[in-house]
N, C-alpha and C positions, 0 to 999 in steps of 0.2 A: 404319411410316414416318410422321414426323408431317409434316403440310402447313405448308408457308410462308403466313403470314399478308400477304395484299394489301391496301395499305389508301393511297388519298388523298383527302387535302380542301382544299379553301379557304374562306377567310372574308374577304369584301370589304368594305372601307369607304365605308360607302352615306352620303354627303355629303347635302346637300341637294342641289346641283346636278344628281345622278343619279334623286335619288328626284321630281327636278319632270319630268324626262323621262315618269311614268308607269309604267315597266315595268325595272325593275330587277334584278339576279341576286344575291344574299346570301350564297350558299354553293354549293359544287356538291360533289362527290365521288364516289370508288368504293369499293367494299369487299370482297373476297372471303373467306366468311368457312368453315372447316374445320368440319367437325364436332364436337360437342363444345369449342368452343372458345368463349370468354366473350364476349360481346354487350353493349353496344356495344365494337368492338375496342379501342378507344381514347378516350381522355378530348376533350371537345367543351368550347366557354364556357359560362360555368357558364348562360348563356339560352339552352343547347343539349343543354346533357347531361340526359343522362335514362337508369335503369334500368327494366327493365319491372314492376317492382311497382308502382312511382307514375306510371309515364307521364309524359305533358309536357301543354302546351299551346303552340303557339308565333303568334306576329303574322303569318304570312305562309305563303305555299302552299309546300308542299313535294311533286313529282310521285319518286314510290320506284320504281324497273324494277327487277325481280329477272328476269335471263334463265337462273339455274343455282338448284337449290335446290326448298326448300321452308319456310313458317313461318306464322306466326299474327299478323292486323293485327286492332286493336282499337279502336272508338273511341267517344265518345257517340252517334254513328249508326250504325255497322257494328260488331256484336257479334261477336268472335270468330271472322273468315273464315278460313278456310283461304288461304295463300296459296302459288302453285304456280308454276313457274316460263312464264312466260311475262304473268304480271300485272304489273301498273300499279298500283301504289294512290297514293291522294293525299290528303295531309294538309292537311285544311281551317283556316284562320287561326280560332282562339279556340275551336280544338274538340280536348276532349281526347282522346289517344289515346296507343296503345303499339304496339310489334312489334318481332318478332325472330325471326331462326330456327329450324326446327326443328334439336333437338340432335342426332338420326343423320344430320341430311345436311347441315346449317349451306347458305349460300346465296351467291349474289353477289348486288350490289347499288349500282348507279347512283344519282345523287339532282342535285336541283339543286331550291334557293330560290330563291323571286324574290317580289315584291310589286310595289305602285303601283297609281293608279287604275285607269288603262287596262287593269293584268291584274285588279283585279276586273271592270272593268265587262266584261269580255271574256272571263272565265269565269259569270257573272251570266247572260250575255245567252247562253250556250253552253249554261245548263240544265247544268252539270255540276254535280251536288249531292250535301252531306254523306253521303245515304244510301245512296246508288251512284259510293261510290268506290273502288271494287276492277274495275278495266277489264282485259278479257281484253286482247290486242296478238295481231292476225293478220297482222299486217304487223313482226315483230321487230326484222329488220333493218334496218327505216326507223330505228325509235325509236332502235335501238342505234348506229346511224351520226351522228344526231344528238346523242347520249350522247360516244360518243368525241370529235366536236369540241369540245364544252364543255369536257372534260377537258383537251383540244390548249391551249385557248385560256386554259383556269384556270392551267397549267404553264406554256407558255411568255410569258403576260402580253404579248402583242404591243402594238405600238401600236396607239392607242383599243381596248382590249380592253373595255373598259365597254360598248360600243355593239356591239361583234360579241358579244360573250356575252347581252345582250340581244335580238341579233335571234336569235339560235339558240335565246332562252328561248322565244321567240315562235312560233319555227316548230316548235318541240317542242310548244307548247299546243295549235298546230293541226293536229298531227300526231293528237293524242290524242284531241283531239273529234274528229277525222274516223275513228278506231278505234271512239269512243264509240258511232258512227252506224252502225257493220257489227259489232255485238256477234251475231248469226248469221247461218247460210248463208241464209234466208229473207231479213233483211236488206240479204246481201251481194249476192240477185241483185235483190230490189227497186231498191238503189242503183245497178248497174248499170242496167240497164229504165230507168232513169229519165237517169242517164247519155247513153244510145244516144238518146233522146229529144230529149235536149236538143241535140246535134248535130244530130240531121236539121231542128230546128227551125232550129237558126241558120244553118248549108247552105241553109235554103230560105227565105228570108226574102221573096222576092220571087216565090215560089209559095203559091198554095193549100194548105191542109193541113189536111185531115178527121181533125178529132182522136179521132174515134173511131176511125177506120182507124189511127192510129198509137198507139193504144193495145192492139188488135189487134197489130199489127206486134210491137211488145214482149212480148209475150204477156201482158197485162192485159185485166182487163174497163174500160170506161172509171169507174166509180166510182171503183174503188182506183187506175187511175192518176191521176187527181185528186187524189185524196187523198194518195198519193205524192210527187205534184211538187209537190205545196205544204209538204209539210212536209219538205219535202228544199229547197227553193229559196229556200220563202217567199213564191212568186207560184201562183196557178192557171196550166197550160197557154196559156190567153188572154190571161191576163194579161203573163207571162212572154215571150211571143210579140210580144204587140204594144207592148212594154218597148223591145223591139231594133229594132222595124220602125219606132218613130219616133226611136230613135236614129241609123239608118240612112237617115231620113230629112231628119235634122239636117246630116249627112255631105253627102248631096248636096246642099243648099239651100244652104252654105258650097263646095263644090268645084266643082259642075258648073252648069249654063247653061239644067237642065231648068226650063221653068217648073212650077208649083204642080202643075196638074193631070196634069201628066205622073210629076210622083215618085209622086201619088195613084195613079196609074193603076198605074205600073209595081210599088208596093210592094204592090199589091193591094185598097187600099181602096175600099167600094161606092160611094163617089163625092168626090169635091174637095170637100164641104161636111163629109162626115164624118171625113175627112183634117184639116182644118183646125180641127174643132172638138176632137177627140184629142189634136192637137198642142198644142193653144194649154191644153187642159187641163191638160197633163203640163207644155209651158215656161213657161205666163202670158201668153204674146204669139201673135200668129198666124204664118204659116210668111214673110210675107213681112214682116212685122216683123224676124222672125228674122232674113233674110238680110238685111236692109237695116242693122241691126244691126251685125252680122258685118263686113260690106262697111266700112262708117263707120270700125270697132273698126281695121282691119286697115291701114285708106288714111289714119291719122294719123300 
């Protein structure tokens, strides 16, 4: 019985006016492809088509799901991976490469282009690189639910589809780095641990909290979890803590009637002089600048 060949695409007209937005959508499509059956399914523009002998190179990112299948992704950084169903790869702008199917089990396959500053600067600053782009997905059903909307949205072209295809490009890239970040079960219970951390931190903002005990708590030694919640956050535990405690402190200096040394007192700090010199580090002005500020801003 031969298999019915799946296959859609689009290709969008990227104006200037889309491409100054930052984060654009270029092409999106699906494909599912039978075994034995010829690759690429169907013919692309000619700054698109490509067979796997000569491969391509193309200007802009392109994120591949294969959730059925199996095949072979190739490129100037990734030689020859296997790719199996349940990967991610992603084709870096000005970096050659090729793939396709394998021929006894042919594959499916999701895709969607996008470009603009904002998605470099935003895959740039994500650490996702040429050499590790072939991403396991333990989370499928995210990726693929976000998959089908682009689809939804590539078909029926709603109105402003430029801007909901864009934010859907945006939440797939963050979908992906956040996969990128649970690439194993070691990983997956670090990120958690860190996770559960970060709640009982901001639940308790107005308590004490022995961060060694709650690095215990998690079950870490206090090194690694340091070392966890900063490169999971970006902040040290202290740091990260007292981020929110003088937010929190901002909070009440515009809503409530507490003077100075009572927000000091109550958010924990060893005294009203180390409160305000924290604060004024972080705002530039001191806490009753602030509200006086605030108050002026608000009674014009």
């Amino acid at each position: 019985m031969i298999q019915e060949l799946e296959t859609f695409y689009k290709y969008f007209l990227c104006s200037d006016i889309y491409k100054h937005w930052g984060f654009y959508v270029i092409s999106a499509g699906h494909s599912k492809i039978p075994p034995h059956h010829k690759y690429p399914p169907v013919s692309h523009p000619d700054h698109h088509d490509f067979n796997f002998q000569k491969g391509r190179t193309l200007d802009s990112f392109t994120f591949v799901f294969i959730p059925q299948g199996q095949g072979i992704f190739d490129s100037e950084a990734v030689r020859s991976q296997t790719i199996s169903a349940g990967n991610l790869f992603i084709v870096f702008p000005g970096v050659w490469h090729r793939y396709q199917p394998l021929a006894q089990t042919g594959w499916e396959e999701y895709w969607i282009e996008f470009g603009g500053n904002a998605a470099e600067n935003f895959i740039k600053h994500s650490q996702l690189k040429p050499a590790e782009s072939v991403l396991t997905i333990h989370q499928p059903a995210r990726i693929m639910n976000i998959f089908l909307d682009i689809l939804d949205i590539s078909q029926n072209l709603p109105h402003g589809f430029e801007y909901l295809l864009s934010s859907e490009a945006f939440r797939l890239l963050t979908a992906v780095i956040t996969e990128r970040d649970i690439q194993s079960d070691q990983d997956k219970e670090r990120t958690e641990a860190i996770r559960t951390a970060r709640q009982i931190l901001l639940r308790n903002l107005e308590q004490d909290i022995d961060l060694n005990e709650l690095a215990e708590q998690v079950g870490m030694s206090y090194s690694l979890f340091r070392k966890s919640f900063k490169e999971i956050t970006g902040f040290s535990p202290y740091q990260y803590r007292l981020n929110f405690r003088l937010h929190r402190a901002g909070q009440l200096l515009r809503t409530s009637k507490l003077q100075v040394s009572q927000i000091a007192q109550q958010l924990g700090f060893t005294s009203v002089y180390h409160f305000s010199e924290l604060f004024k580090k972080k705002n530039t002005i001191s806490p009753l600048e602030y509200r006086k500020n605030w108050k002026s801003g608000n009674s014009s």
